[in-house]
C-alpha positions in Angstrom: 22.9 -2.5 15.1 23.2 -6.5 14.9 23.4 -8.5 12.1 20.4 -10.2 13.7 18.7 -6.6 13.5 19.9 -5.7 10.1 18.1 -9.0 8.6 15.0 -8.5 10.1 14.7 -4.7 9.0 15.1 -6.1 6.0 12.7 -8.5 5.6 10.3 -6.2 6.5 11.4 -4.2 4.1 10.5 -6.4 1.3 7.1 -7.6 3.3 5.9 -4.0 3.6 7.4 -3.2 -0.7 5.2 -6.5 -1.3 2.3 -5.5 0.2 2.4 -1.9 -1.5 2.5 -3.6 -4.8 -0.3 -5.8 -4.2 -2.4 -3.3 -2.9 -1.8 -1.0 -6.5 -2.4 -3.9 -8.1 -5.9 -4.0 -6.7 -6.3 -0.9 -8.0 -6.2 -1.7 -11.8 -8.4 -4.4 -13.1 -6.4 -5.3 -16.2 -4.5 -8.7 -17.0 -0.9 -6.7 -16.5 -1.8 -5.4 -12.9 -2.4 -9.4 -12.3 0.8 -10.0 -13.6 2.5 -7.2 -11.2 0.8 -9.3 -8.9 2.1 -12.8 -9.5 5.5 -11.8 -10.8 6.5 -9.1 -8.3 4.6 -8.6 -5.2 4.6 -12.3 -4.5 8.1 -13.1 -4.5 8.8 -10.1 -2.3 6.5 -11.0 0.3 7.7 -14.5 0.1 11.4 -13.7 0.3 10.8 -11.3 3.0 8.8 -14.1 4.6 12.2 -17.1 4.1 14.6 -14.4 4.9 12.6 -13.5 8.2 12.6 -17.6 9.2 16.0 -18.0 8.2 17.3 -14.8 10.3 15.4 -16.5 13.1 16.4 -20.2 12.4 20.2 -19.2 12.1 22.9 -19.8 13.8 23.6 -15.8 14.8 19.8 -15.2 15.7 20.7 -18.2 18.7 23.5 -16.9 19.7 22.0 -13.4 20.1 18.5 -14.6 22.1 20.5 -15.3 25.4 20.0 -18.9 26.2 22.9 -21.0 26.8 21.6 -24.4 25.8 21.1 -25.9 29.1 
């Protein structure tokens, strides 16, 4: 597996452990399950969300697509 690979498994990952949190949250209508929702669920979707950009945006995720520049 590439390092390019590796990085994108896991920011889904941490998109898909987001979205599971946010989706229990809903579940609960209570000031704390809001909370889970601001303090947990959407920093995991956004990390997963940089960390998918940035694997793309990188220097290794060029290297790997196959294009030489020309």
């Amino acid at each position: 597996m590439t390092p390019i690979e590796t990085r994108v498994r896991w920011a889904g990952l941490l998109i898909a452990c987001g979205l599971a949190i946010l989706m229990l949250s809903l579940l609960w209508a209570s000031p704390l399950s809001f909370m889970s929702f601001l303090a947990f669920g959407c920093p995991l979707i956004l990390t997963g969300v940089l960390l998918y950009l940035w694997t793309l945006a990188g220097k290794n995720g060029a290297d790997s697509s196959g294009t030489t520049g020309h």
